[in-house]
Steps between C-alpha positions, in 0.01 A plus 500: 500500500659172542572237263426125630546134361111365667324274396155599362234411799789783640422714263172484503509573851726786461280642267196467736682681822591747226138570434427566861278141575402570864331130530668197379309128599526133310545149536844359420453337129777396259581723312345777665676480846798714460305838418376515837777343705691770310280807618491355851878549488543830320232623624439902637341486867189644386448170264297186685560149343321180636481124384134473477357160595394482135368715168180538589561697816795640366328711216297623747750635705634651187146641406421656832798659506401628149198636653649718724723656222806261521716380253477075580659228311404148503705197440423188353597198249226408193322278687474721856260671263262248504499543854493855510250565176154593730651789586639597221190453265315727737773725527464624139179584560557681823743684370854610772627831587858491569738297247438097474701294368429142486845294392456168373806308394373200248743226465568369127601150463406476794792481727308482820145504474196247463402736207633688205169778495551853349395778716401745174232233499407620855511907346254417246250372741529705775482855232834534660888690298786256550845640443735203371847555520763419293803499701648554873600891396120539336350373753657719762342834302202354399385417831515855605266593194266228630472704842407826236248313318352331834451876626389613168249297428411388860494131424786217564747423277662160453839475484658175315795383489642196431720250643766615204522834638440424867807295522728668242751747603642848356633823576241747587573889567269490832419881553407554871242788499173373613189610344313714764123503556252548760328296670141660531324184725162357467229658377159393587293465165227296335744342256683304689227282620384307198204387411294367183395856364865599583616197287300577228610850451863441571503203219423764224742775665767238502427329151532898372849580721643172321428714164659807626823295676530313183519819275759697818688149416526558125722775577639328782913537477557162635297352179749533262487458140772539235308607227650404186308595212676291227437173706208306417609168774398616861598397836291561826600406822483531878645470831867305471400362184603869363873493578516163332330663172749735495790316576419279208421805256841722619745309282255555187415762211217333368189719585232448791278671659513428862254593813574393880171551667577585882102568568275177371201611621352734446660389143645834365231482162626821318840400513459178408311615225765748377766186563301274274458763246661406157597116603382194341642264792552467888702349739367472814759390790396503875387246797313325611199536274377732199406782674674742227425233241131520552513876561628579127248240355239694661614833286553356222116400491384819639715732250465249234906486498608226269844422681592129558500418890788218619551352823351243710156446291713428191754268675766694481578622841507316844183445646682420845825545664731772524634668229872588436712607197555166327109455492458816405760477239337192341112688500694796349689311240221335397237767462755695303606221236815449687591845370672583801849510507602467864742209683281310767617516811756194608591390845768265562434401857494151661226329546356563838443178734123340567348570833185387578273702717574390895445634840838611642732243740352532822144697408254387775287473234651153413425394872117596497426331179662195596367457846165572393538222197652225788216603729275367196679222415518386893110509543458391100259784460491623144500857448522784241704750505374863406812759445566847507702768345833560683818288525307178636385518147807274442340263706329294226895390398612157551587352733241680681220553243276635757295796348244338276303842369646897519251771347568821651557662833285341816292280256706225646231544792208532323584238160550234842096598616389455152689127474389402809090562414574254205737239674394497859736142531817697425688714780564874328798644617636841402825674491561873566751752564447767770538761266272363282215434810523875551450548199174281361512204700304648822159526300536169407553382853167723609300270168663153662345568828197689410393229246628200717724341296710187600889655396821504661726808416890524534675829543807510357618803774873621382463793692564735099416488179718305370458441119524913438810566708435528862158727543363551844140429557280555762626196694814643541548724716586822281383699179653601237617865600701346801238490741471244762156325594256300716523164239226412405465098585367257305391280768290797672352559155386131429335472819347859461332292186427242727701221315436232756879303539848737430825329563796681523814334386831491347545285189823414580436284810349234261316284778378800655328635169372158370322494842330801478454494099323134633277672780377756240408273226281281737299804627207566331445817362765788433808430673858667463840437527771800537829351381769788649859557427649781323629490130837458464568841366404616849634234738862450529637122401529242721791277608550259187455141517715233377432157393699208678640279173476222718159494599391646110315178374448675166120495496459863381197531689604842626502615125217293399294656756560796584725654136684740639759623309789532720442078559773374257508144368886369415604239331481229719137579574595655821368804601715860538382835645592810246627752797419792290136445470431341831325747735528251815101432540563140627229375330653235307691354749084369626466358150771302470364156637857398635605805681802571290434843496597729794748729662631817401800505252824628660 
């Protein structure tokens, strides 16, 4: 035993090595990407990790190795479940054999997402138990009685935490035993091929395990309910929402019932029938949506329970955004009369500076966008713009403003082919990351060709994943468990499509890449340009330029252009280079129409 300040995707993944996982895959996803990163680390030799090239195949990875008796966790963020739900609807039916564990970490707010979905949403559907924790230290024992459950009941579990807990640190008593279990292999059987009769049968098995898993939950520890039998005000919560019910209710006597639901679904009925028992009002305080809320409305018209149900459908509770305690507070206070007797929670702290969303000082990024907006300007083509999700998102920023539409992953591909059949006049040009064409944009590319479509595609090739922390990916040479590799190379995959012009290029060579951004757009049919220079958390910085006063007319055009943020203005309208954000890519000094920018600072 060993006591360690971590932060809770650590703990998570503590707990996970702890409960012997012998197959770990994913695809990096704020806030998810920690857990695995951390049991790539930590992990025993036995253990095999791998950055998937996205969901889909990653859960079934996870599920084979399920098959053969393993214990597999998958990795993802709310909306990698989109990708990744196929599998996972079928899986419920089919049923696993080892542990599963499918970890989705949903993002609240959101902080960095395109959506703010809740995964119990996903639990409901699928026929599927979801353990929610409440905290870094709950979540790293819970998710070793997922594995249990998994086993038990020989179906996946979801495993949800949220970005709260994810990112929040505390000390954790990490015990270092690991769970032993065999590993029996595949077994050929009927089962695991499915097929309509299959389906059919399995639907009613699983609709009556949900009944059994959500009576085992009633008298599930982690469900805990302070059962005070003089209070007739009630509180139920879940996940991190929990701690901040009880941090509001810790400085008070007045009496309420409380329950912090770790298992929404299967919803623990008895319980909550035993919890509602004797109250004429609830409180009902969780995120995103009213999963609990709707729950208890659903007893109290089945058990003819005449208890007063508050939360979102009454107004009363936040129906988006994450919750913390002075939210909390004011639902709490309110529902009770302002009864409660507690001090709210003040914090003197300066205000933190504005700063707008903005690729980094010299992100090649900046360089692509820009030469590929010249090489329009030059030939007065217009264009739209499709986007994708990555750090290019930050494209559609002035100066720039060069990413028009952004959906989802590699639909900047596909929303171009469905422009195009309306607006054959317009050139469609889309932006993606290399990560991101592993991950969805290839099928795309296969549609383009396949279906003939007149589009020119740019890919943004930083050699990572960037906008998660530094990934690998298939086009880079090594995996996540150290491993080095035969890249796989874009180029060689384009023309394996048969995408008929690919132009290889670095952005920063601006009359280089307007050239070859030019050739593509005047070929008809798919063409692609590979824009290639690392990210600048993986290249080391160049000399840094400096900016000759004397020539400096004042025009700006370098910021007006280009924005970067280590470009300075001063007072006189001059121009000034910010040495401690400059990463010495040269580009500006081909902006600036004078040539005032150059040379290395001594």
């Amino acid at each position: 035993m060993s006591k360690k300040l971590v932060m809770g995707n650590e703990a998570i993944a503590f707990g996970v090595i702890r409960a012997g996982v012998d197959v770990v895959t994913g695809y990096p996803g704020t806030p998810s990407t920690e857990v695995l990163e951390t049991i790539a680390k930590h992990r025993p030799s036995n253990v095999y990790v791998e950055w998937s090239v996205n969901e889909k195949v990653a859960m079934e990875v996870a599920a084979g190795a399920s098959y053969a008796g393993a214990r597999s966790l998958v990795t993802m963020k709310q909306v990698g479940l989109n990708v990744a739900s196929d599998p996972l609807m079928s899986l419920a039916y089919i049923g696993v054999k080892g542990g599963m564990v499918v970890l989705v970490a949903d993002d609240p707010g959101p902080i960095s997402s395109q959506t703010e979905q809740d995964t119990r949403h996903f639990a409901q559907f699928a026929h599927l138990p979801i353990f929610d924790p409440e905290s870094p230290e709950n979540a790293y024992f819970l998710i070793g009685e997922a594995f249990k459950y998994s086993e038990k009941y020989h179906t996946p579990v979801i495993f949800r935490p949220t970005t709260q807990i994810c990112h929040a640190c505390a000390g954790i008593e990490l015990n270092d035993d690991i769970d032993k279990h065999n590993i029996e292999g595949f077994i050929k059987d009927k089962k695991w091929v499915i097929f309509p009769r299959l389906s059919y049968e399995n639907h009613i098995r699983i609709v009556k395990q949900e009944r059994a898993l959500g009576d085992a939950f009633s008298e599930f520890g982690y469900n805990r309910m302070n059962n005070d039998k003089t209070a007739r005000y009630g509180i139920i919560s879940g996940g991190v929402s929990s701690v901040y019910v009880r941090e509001v209710l810790e400085d008070t006597d007045d009496h309420v019932r409380t329950l912090s639901v770790a298992t929404p679904n299967p919803f623990p009925e008895k319980l909550a029938v035993r919890f509602l028992d004797g109250l004429t009002d609830v409180l009902v305080i969780e995120e995103l949506d009213p999963v609990l809320e709707e729950a208890l409305l659903k007893i109290c018209g089945k058990y003819h329970l005449n208890v007063n149900i508050h939360g979102q459908y009454t107004d009363e509770t936040n129906i988006a955004g994450a919750n913390h305690y002075e939210n909390v507070l004011t639902a709490i206070d309110k529902f009770m009369g302002r009864k409660l007797t507690v001090k709210k929670l003040q914090i003197d702290s300066p205000q933190l500076p504005v700063r707008m969303p903005v690729l980094c000082a010299g992100c090649p990024h900046r360089a692509s966008f820009y030469s590929v907006k010249l090489a329009m300007q030059r030939i007065k083509q217009k264009a739209v713009f499709t986007g994708d999700i990555g750090c290019y998102t930050l494209g559609n920023a002035k100066p720039l403003n060069m990413v028009d539409t952004c959906l989802c992953m590699g639909a900047d591909i596909t929303i171009a082919q469905g422009l195009q059949r309306i607006d054959d006049t317009v050139k469609h040009i889309a932006f993606i990351g290399d990560s991101t064409f592993f991950h969805t944009g290839i099928p795309g590319i296969i549609n383009a060709v396949y279906n003939e479509t007149d589009i020119t595609v740019i890919i943004l090739d930083n050699s990572t994943t960037a906008m998660t922390g530094q990934q690998p990916h298939p086009g880079t040479g090594y995996t996540m468990m150290g491993d080095s590799h035969e890249k796989v190379h874009i180029d060689k995959v384009l023309a394996g499509c048969n995408v008929g012009l690919i132009k290889r290029v670095s952005p920063v060579c601006l009359e280089q890449a307007v050239a070859a951004v030019q050739e593509a757009v005047a070929y008809k049919g798919v063409s692609a340009v590979i824009f290639e220079k690392p990210c600048i958390g993986l290249s080391k910085s160049g000399p840094i330029p400096k900016v000759d006063a004397e020539k400096c007319i004042g025009c700006q055009s370098c910021i007006k252009e280009i924005g970067c943020p280590a470009i300075l203005p001063m007072k006189n309208k001059k121009i000034t280079i910010d040495t401690n954000l400059c990463y010495g890519c040269g580009f500006c000094s081909q902006i600036c129409p004078v040539k005032a920018i150059g040379g290395a600072e001594e």
